[in-house]
C-alpha positions, 0 to 999 in steps of 0.5 A: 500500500502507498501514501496519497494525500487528497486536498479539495476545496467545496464550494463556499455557500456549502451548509455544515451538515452537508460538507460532513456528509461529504467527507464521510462520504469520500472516507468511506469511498476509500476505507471500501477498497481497503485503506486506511483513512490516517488524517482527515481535517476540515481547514474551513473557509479560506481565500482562494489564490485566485478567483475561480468560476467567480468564486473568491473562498472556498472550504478546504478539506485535507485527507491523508490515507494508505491505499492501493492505486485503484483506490486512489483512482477511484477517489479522483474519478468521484471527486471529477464528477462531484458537484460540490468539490470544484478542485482537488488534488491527489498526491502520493506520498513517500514510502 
């Protein structure tokens, strides 16, 4: 299994419960092809660099886990096609 760290950014108007619901829902996404969720932080709202589909904030997420590639490649095709994440970023870490 290798290290990956996920970070994506929901949109700013984005209610509470449903930004749980979402990290909940990619937590468990991975834990289902049988990795390990290690860090799982909520960064809150914060500015962006720079404006993105006029958006100028957005609510940062961070999740760090021991997973298989497939896993991982699932992760980032969920991510792609979900409504509320407008970006995110998948890197592997070292061993």
């Amino acid at each position: 299994m290798r290290n990956y760290e996920v970070m994506y950014i929901i949109k700013p108007e984005t209610e509470e419960e449903k930004v749980t619901a979402i990290m909940e829902r990619f937590k468990s996404l991975v834990e289902e092809r049988g990795a390990e969720v290690t860090k799982l932080e909520k960064w809150g709202k914060r500015r962006l660099a720079y404006e993105i589909d006029h958006m100028r904030e957005g609510i940062y997420i961070l999740m760090q886990f021991k997973a298989e590639a497939a896993a991982a490649a699932e992760l980032d095709r969920v991510l792609k096609i979900n409504d509320d994440v407008f970006r995110h970023m998948i890197t592997r870490g070292e061993e």
